[in-house]
C-alpha positions in Angstrom: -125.1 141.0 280.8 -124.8 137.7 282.5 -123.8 135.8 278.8 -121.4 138.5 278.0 -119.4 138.2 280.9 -119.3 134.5 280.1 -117.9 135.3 276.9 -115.7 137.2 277.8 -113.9 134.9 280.0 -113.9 132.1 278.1 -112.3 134.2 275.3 -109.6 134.8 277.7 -109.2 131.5 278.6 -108.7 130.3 275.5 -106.2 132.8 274.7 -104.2 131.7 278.0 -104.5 128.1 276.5 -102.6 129.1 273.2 -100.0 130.6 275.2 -99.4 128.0 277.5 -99.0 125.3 274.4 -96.9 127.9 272.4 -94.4 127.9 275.3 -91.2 125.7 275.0 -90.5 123.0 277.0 -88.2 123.7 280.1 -84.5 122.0 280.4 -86.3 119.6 283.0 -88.8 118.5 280.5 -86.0 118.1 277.3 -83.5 116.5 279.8 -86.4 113.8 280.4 -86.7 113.3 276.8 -83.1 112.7 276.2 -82.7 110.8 278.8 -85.3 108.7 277.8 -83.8 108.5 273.9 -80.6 108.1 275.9 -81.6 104.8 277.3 -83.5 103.3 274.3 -80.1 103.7 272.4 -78.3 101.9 275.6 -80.5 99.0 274.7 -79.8 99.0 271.3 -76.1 99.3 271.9 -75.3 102.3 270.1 -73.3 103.5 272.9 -72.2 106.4 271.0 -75.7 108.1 270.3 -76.4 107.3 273.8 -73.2 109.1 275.4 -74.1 112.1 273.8 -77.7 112.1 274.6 -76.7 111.3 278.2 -74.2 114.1 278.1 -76.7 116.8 276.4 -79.1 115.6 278.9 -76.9 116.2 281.3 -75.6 119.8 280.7 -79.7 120.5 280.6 -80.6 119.1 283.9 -78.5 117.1 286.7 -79.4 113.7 288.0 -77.3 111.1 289.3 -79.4 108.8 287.0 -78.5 110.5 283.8 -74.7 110.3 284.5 -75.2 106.0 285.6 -76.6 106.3 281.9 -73.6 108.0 280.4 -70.8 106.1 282.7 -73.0 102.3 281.2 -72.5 104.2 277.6 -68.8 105.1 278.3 -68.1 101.6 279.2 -69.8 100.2 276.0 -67.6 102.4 273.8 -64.5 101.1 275.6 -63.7 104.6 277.2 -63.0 102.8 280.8 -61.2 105.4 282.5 -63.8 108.5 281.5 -66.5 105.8 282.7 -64.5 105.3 286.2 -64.6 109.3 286.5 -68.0 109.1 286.1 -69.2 106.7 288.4 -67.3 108.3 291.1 -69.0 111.8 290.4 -72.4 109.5 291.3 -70.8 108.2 294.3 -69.9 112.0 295.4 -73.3 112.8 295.4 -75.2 114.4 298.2 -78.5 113.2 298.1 -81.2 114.7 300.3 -82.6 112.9 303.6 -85.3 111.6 301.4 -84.0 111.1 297.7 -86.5 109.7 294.8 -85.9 105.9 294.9 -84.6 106.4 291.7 -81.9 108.2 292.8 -80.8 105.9 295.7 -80.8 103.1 293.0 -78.4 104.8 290.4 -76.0 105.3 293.4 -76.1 101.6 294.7 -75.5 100.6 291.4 -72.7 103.3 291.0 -71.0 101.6 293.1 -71.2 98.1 292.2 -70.5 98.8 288.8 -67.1 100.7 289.7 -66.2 98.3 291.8 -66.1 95.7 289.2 -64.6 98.0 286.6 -61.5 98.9 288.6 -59.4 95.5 287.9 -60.1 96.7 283.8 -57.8 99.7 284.3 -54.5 100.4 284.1 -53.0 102.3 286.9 -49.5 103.7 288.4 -47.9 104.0 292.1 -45.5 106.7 292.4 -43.2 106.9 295.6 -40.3 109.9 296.0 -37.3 109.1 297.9 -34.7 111.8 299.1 -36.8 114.4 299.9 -39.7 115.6 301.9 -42.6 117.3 300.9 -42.0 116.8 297.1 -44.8 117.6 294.1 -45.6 114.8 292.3 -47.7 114.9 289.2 -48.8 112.7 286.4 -49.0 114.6 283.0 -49.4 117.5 284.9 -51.8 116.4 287.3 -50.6 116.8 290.8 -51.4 113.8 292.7 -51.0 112.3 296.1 -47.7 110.0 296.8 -47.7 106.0 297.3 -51.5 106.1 296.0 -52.9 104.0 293.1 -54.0 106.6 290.1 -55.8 105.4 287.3 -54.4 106.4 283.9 -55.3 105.6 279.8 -52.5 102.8 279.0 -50.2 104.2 277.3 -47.0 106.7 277.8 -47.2 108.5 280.7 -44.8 111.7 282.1 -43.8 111.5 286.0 -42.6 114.7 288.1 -41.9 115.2 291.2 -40.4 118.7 292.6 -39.1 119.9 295.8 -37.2 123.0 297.2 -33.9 123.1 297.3 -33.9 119.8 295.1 -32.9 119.3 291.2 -35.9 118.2 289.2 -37.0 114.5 288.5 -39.2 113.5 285.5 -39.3 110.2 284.1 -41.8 108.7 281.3 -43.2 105.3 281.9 -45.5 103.0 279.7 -48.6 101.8 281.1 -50.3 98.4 279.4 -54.3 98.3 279.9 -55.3 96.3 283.1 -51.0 96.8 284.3 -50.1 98.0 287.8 -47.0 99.5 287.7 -45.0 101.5 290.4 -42.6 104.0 289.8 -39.8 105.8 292.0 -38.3 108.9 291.8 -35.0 109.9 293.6 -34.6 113.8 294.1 -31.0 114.7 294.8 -30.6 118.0 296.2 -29.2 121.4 294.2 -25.7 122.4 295.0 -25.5 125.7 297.7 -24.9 128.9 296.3 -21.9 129.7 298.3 -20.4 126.0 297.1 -20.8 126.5 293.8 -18.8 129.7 293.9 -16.2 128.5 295.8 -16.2 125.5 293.1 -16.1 128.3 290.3 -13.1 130.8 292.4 -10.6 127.0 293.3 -11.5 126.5 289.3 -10.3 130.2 288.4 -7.3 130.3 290.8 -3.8 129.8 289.6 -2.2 126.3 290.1 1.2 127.6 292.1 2.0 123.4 292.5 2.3 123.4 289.1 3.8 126.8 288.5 6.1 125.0 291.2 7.0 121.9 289.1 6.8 123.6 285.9 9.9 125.7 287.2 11.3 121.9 288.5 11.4 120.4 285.0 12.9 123.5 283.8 15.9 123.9 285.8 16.0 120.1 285.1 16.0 120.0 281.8 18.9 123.4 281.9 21.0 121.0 283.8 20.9 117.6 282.0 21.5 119.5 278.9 24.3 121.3 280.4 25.5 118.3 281.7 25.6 116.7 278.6 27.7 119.3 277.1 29.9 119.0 279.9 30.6 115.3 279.2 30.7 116.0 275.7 33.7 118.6 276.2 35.5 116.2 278.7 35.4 113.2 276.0 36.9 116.0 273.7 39.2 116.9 275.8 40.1 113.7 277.5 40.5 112.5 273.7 43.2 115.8 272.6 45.3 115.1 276.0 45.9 111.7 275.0 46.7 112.6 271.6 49.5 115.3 273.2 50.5 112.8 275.6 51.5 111.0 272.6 53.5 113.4 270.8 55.3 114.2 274.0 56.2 111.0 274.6 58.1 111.5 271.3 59.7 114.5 271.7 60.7 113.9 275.5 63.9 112.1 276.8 62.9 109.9 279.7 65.0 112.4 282.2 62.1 115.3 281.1 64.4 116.8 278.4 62.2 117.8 275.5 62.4 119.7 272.0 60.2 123.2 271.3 57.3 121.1 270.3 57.6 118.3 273.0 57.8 121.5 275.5 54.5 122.6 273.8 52.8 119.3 273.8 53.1 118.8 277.4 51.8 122.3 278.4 49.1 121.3 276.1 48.6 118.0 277.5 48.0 119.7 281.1 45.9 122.0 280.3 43.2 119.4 278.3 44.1 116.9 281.3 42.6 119.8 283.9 39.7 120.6 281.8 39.0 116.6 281.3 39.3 116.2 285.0 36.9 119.4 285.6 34.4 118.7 283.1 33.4 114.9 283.2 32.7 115.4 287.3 31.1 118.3 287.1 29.2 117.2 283.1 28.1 114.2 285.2 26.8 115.9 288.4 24.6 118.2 286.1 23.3 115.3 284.4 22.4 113.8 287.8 21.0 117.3 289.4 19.0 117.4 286.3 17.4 114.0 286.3 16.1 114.8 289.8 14.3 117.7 288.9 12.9 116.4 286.0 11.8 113.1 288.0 10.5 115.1 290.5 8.9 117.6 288.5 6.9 115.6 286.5 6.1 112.9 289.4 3.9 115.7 290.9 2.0 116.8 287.6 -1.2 115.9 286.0 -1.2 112.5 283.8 -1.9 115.0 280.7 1.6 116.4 281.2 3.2 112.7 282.1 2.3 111.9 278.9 3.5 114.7 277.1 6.7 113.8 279.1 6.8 110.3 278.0 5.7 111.2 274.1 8.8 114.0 274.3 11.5 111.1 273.8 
């Protein structure tokens, strides 16, 4: 009875054996591994390889050790910023009150390492002037104001938004190891009640230049009145000297005259009044006329002094 209880447990234990070698590794135990393939490939400066293993060891099981392994790989491939990023996820760390030595280590050595990386990258300042509270980003990113940010060199988009303020954007170029600070000036959005106004002056009828408009009318009626009237008065001034004439011919110098002296001198009167009516008054129209053409086109826009001027 004795041996076949003996058998029977070690036939059990052999079975719980198998099972135990059949079962897979935990993440633990395969993070270990990569990281271990991670660091051989370090050495032999295939940064690549050793970035993803890192990474996969990583994703599998967090240490502050596996990412000093990935940032060392990062900077090998020339990837300085994503390296940056990561030694300052190591430095965030929040060890326990007695961390592995190991662990202690990567940190210290976090820190030395991104110290002496930072003068490798390029990075941008970005100040806001005109108003407060703006919100600035960098391709997107909101970030905080008159800080240093570390950026890939290259070309880089710049907002900065605030309430009540129009929009600023501008795109700047960043050279690897440059410094560069950047300024944006936010001017503020026009008032509601402004820009209507703006839009009913805009709409509303011009009654100045209704006014002048009506000025160079009446003088430009007038001149060319005026210019008829001196027109008829040199006609007429012309025919009384031409009756004059013939009176002069058919008159005796004690006024005695023949039927068509009689009617040359009524004729001569009459064109004598209408020369002495017309040049005056001809000339005074011409004058009037001037003046409100003068004035009338003093007062308007320069489009319609020059349409004045390219009229003659």
């Amino acid at each position: 009875m004795r041996s076949a209880l003996v058998f029977f447990t070690a036939i059990v234990l052999s079975v719980l054996t198998l099972q135990a070698s059949a079962q897979p590794p935990t993440d633990r135990e395969s993070a270990r591994q990569l990281f271990f393939d991670g660091h051989k490939a370090l050495k032999a400066e295939d940064y690549a390889t050793a970035s993803e293993l890192f990474e996969r060891a990583e994703a599998m099981y967090h240490a502050p050790t596996t990412l000093l392994g990935l940032a060392r790989a990062r900077v090998g491939m020339g990837k300085l910023l994503p390296a940056y990023e990561t030694y300052q996820r190591i430095l965030s760390e929040r060890l326990p009150g007695s961390p592995p030595p190991a662990y202690a280590k990567a940190i210290a050595d976090a820190q030395a390492e991104s110290a002496a990386l930072e003068p490798r990258l390029a990075a941008l300042v970005v100040s806001v002037s005109g108003a407060p509270n703006a919100s600035v980003a960098i391709d997107g990113k909101v970030i905080e104001t008159d800080d240093q940010h570390y950026v890939e060199p290259g070309e880089h988009q710049v907002t900065a938004i605030a309430r009540g303020f129009l929009d600023a954007k501008i795109s700047v170029t960043v050279a690897a190891q440059e410094r560069k600070s950047v300024e944006l000036k936010l001017r503020p959005t026009e008032p509601r009640r402004a820009r209507e106004s703006r839009k009913s002056e805009a709409a509303a009828p011009d009654h100045q230049d209704e006014d002048r408009s009506a000025e160079r009318a009446v003088g430009i009626t007038l001149t060319a009145l005026g210019v008829l009237g001196l027109v008829a008065g040199a006609v007429t001034g012309a025919l009384y000297l031409g009756q004059k004439e013939i009176a002069e011919e058919h008159c005796t110098s004690d006024g005695r005259c023949d039927d068509e002296g009689l009617d040359a001198v009524t004729s001569a009167n009459r064109l004598g009044l209408a020369t002495t009516v017309a040049l005056p008054v001809g000339g005074a129209a011409v004058g009037v006329g001037l003046y409100f053409l003068i004035t009338g086109y003093a007062g308007a826009p320069q489009s319609a002094s020059l349409r004045f001027a390219g009229s003659f």
